[in-house]
Backbone bond lengths (Angstrom), bond angles and torsions (degrees), N, CA, C in turn:
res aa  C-N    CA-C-N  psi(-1)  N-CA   C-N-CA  omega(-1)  CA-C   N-CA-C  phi
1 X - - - 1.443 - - 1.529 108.96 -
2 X 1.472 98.68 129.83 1.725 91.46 -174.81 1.465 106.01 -115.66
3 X 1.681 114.49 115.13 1.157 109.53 -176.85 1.763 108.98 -92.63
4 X 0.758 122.44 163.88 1.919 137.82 -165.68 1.342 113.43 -171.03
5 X 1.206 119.12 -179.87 1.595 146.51 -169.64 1.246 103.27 -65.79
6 X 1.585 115.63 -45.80 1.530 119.36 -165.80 1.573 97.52 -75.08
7 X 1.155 109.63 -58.28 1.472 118.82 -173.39 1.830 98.41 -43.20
8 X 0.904 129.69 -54.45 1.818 128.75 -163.90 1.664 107.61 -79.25
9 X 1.161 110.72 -34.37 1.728 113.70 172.41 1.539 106.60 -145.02
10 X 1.590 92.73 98.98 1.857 96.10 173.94 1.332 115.57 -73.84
11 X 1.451 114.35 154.65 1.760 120.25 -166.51 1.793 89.46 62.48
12 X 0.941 130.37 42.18 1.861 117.66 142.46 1.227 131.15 -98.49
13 X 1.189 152.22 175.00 1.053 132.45 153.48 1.258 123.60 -142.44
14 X 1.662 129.33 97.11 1.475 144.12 -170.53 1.755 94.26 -3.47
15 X 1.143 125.42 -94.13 1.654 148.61 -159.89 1.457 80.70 -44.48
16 X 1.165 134.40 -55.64 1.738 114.72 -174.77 1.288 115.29 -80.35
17 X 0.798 119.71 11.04 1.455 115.86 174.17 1.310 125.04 -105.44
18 X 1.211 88.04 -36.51 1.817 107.68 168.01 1.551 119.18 -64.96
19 X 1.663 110.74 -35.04 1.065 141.01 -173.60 1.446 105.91 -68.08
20 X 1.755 109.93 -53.26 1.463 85.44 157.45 1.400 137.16 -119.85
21 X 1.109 105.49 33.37 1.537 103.87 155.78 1.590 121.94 -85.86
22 X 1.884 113.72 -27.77 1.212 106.10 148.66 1.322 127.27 -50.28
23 X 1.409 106.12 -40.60 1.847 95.17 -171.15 1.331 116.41 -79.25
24 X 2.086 115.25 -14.37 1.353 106.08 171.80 1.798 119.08 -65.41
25 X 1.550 92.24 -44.17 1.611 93.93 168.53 1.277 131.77 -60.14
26 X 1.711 120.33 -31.49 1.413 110.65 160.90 1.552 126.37 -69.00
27 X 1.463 118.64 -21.07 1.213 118.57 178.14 1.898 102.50 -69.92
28 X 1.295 131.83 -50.18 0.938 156.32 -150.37 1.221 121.24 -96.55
29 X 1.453 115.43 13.78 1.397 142.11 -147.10 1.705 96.27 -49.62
30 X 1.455 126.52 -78.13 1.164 144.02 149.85 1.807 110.84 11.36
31 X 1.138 79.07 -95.16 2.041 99.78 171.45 1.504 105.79 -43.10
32 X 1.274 122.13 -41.51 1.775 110.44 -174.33 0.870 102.14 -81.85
33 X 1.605 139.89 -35.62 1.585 137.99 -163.81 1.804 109.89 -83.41
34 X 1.328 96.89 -35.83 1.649 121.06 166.53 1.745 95.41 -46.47
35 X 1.578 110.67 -79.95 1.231 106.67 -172.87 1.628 134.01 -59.16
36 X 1.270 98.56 -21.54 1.576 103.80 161.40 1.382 103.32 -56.87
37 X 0.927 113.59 -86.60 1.245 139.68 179.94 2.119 111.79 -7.54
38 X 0.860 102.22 -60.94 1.757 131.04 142.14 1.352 119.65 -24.40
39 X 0.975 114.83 -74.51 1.874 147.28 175.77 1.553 78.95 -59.35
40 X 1.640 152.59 -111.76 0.897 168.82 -51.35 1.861 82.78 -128.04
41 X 1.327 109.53 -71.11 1.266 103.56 173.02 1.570 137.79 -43.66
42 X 1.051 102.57 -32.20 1.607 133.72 -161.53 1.597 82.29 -87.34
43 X 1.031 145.96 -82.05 1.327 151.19 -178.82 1.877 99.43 -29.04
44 X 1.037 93.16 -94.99 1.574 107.83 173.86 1.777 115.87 -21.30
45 X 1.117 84.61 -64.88 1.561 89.40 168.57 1.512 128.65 -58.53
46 X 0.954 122.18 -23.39 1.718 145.87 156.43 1.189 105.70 -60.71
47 X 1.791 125.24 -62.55 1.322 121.14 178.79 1.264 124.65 -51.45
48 X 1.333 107.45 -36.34 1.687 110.07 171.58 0.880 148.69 -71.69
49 X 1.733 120.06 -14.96 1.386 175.60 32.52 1.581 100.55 75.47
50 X 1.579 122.96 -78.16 0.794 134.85 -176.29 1.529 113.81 -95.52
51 X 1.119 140.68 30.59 1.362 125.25 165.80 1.941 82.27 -135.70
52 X 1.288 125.28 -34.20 1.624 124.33 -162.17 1.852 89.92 -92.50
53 X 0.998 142.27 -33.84 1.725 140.65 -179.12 1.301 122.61 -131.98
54 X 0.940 127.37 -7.66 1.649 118.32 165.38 1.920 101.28 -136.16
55 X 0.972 88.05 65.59 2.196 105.07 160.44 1.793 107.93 -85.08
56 X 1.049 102.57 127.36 1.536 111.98 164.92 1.573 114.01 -135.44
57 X 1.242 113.25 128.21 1.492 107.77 172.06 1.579 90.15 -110.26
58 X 1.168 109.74 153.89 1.457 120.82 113.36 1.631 156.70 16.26
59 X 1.017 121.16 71.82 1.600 89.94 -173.91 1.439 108.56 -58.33
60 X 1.096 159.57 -6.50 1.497 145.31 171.32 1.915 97.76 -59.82
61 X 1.267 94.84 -63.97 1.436 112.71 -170.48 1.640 108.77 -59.00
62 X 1.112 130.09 -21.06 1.494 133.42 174.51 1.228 110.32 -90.85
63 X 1.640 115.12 -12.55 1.921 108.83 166.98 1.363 100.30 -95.33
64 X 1.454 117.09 -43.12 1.318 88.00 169.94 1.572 139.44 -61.77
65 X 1.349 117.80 -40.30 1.363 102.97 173.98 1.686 107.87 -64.34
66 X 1.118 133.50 -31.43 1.785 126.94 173.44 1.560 108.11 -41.61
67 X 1.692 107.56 -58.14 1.536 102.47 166.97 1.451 134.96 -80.54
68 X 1.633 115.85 12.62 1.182 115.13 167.60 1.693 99.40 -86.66
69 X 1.288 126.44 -40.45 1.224 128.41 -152.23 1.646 95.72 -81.40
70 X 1.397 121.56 -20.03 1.612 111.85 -175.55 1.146 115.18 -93.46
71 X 1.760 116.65 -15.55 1.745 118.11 175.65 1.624 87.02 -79.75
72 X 1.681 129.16 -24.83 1.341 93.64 175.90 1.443 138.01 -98.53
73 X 1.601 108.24 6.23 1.546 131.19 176.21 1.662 102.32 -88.35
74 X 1.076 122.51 52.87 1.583 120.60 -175.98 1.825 102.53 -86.78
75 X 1.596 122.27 103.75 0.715 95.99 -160.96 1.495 92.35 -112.90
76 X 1.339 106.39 143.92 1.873 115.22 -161.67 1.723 101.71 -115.08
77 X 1.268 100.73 100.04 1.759 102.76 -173.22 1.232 120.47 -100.53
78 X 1.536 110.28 19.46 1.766 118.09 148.66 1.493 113.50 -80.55
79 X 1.204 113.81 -43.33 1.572 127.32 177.53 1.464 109.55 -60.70
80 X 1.775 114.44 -61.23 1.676 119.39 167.18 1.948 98.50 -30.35
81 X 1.294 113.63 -103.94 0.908 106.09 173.42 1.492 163.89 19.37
82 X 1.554 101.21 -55.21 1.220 122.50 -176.46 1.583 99.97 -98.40
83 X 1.649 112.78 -30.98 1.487 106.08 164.15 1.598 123.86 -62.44
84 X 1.092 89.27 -31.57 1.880 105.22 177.76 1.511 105.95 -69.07
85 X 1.085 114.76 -40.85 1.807 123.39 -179.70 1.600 95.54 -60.23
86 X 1.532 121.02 -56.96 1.481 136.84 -155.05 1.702 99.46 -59.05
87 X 1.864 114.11 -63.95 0.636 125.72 161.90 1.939 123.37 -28.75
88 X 1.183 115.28 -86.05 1.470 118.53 169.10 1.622 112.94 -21.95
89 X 1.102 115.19 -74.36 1.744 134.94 179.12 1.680 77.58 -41.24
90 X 1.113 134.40 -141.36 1.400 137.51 168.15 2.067 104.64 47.29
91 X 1.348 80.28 -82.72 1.789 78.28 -178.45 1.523 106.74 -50.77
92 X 1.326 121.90 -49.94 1.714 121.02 -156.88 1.982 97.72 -70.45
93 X 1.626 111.71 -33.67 1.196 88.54 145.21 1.114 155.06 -60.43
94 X 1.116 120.30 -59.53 1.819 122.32 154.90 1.623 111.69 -5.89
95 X 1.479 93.89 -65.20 1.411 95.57 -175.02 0.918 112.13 -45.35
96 X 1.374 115.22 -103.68 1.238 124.12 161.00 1.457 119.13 9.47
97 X 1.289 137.17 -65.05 1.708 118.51 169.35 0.943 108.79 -57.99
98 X 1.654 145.05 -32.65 1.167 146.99 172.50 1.263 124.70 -17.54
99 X 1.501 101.67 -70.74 1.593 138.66 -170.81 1.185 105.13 -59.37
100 X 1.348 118.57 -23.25 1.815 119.30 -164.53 2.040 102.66 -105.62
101 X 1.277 108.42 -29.19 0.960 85.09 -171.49 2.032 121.86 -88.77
102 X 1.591 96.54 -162.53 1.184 105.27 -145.82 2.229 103.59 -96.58
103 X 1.399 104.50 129.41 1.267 91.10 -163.53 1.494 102.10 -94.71
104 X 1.651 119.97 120.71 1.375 122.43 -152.32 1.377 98.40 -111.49
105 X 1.289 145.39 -10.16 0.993 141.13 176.21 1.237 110.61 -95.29
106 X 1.425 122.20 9.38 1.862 141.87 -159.78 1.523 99.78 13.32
107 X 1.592 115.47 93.34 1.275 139.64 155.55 1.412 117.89 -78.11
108 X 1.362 104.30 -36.98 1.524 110.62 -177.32 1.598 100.02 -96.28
109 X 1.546 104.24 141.45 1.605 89.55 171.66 1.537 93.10 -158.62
């Protein structure tokens, strides 16, 4: 079954119809861009609506992200550690050149 233009309004004709709904919108320029404009907001404003205040997961979908987020919190406290060791050593150097060098702006006197 082939439905079409003719089939939904007999005596129409596609090219005239189009013809004037273009020419209502070019006459009306204002009012169509207005109503986009409307439409565009109205949409948008919905999207924000619904993804920023009405979110629902799932419980399937709320274990999974729980177990996405814990294969990625792997926390390895030989490695912590040895940065903390790396770190320390590091500062006690610093110092240490500190103490030796030469005060050129003679602060100390």
């Amino acid at each position: 079954m082939k439905l079409g233009l003719k089939n939904a309004l007999p005596g129409a004709n596609s090219k005239d119809i189009f013809k004037k709904i273009a020419g209502f919108a070019n006459r009306h320029e204002f009012l169509t861009l207005f109503l986009l404009f409307l439409i565009l907001v109205a949409y948008v404003g919905f999207l924000w609506y619904r993804y920023a205040y009405d979110y629902r997961w799932s419980e399937a979908r709320k274990q999974e992200y729980v177990s996405s987020k814990n294969e990625l919190n792997d926390f390895n406290k030989a490695k912590f550690d040895k940065v903390l060791g790396d770190i320390n050593a590091r500062n006690e150097a610093y110092q240490k050149n500190m103490e030796g060098a030469k005060d050129i702006f003679r602060l100390k006197q």
